[in-house]
C-alpha positions as CSV (number, residue, x, y, z in Angstrom):
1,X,-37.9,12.1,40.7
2,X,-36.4,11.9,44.1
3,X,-32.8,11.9,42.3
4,X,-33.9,15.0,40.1
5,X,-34.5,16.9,43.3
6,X,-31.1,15.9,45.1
7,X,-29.4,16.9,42.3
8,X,-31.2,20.6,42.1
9,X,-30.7,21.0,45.8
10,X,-27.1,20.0,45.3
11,X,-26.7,22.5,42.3
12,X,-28.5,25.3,44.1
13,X,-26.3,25.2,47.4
14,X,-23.0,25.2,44.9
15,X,-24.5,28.3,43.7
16,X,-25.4,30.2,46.5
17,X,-21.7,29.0,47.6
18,X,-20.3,30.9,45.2
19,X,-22.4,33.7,45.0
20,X,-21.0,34.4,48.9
21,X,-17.6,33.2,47.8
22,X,-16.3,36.8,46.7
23,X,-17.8,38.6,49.6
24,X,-16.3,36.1,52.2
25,X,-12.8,36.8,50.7
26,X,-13.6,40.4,50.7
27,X,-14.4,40.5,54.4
28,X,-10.9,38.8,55.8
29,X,-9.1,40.9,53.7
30,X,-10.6,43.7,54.9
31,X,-9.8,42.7,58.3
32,X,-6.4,41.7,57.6
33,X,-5.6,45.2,56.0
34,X,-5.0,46.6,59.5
35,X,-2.6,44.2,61.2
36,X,1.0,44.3,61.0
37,X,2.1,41.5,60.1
38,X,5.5,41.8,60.2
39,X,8.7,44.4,59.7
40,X,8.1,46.6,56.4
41,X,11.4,44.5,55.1
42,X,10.0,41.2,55.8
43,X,6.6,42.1,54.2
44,X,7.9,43.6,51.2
45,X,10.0,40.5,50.7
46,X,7.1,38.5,51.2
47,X,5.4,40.4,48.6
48,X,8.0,40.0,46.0
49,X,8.2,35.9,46.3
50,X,4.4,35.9,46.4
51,X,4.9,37.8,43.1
52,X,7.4,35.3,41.7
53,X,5.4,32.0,42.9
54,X,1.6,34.3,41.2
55,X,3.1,36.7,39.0
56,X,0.3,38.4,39.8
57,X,1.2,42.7,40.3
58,X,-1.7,43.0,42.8
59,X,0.9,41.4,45.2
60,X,3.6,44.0,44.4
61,X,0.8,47.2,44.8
62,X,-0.7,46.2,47.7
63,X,0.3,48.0,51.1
C-alpha cells in the first residue's frame, strides 16, 4: 500500500511538472524578448545556425 501511494505522489508531481512546464518557458521568453542581445548581424547569424542545427522556421521569424 505504502508503495502504491509513493508511486501516485511521484506520478502526480510529474504532472503538475508539466502542466507548469509550458508556462515557465513562456515567461523567460517573454522576458528575454526585450534585451538586446547582441548587434542585428550577429543575431541574425545566430538565428540562421540555430535554424540549421533545429530546422525549425520559428528561429528564422522570430525578431
Amino acid at each position: 500500500m505504502v508503495h502504491r501511494n509513493t508511486l501516485i505522489e511521484e506520478r502526480s508531481i510529474s504532472v503538475k511538472g508539466m502542466i507548469s512546464y509550458n508556462d515557465r518557458i513562456a515567461q523567460l521568453i517573454d522576458c528575454m524578448i526585450p534585451d538586446e542581445i547582441s548587434n542585428k548581424e550577429n543575431i541574425k547569424l545566430l538565428k540562421s545556425k540555430i535554424y540549421e542545427y533545429t530546422l525549425n522556421m520559428k528561429f528564422l521569424k522570430k525578431k
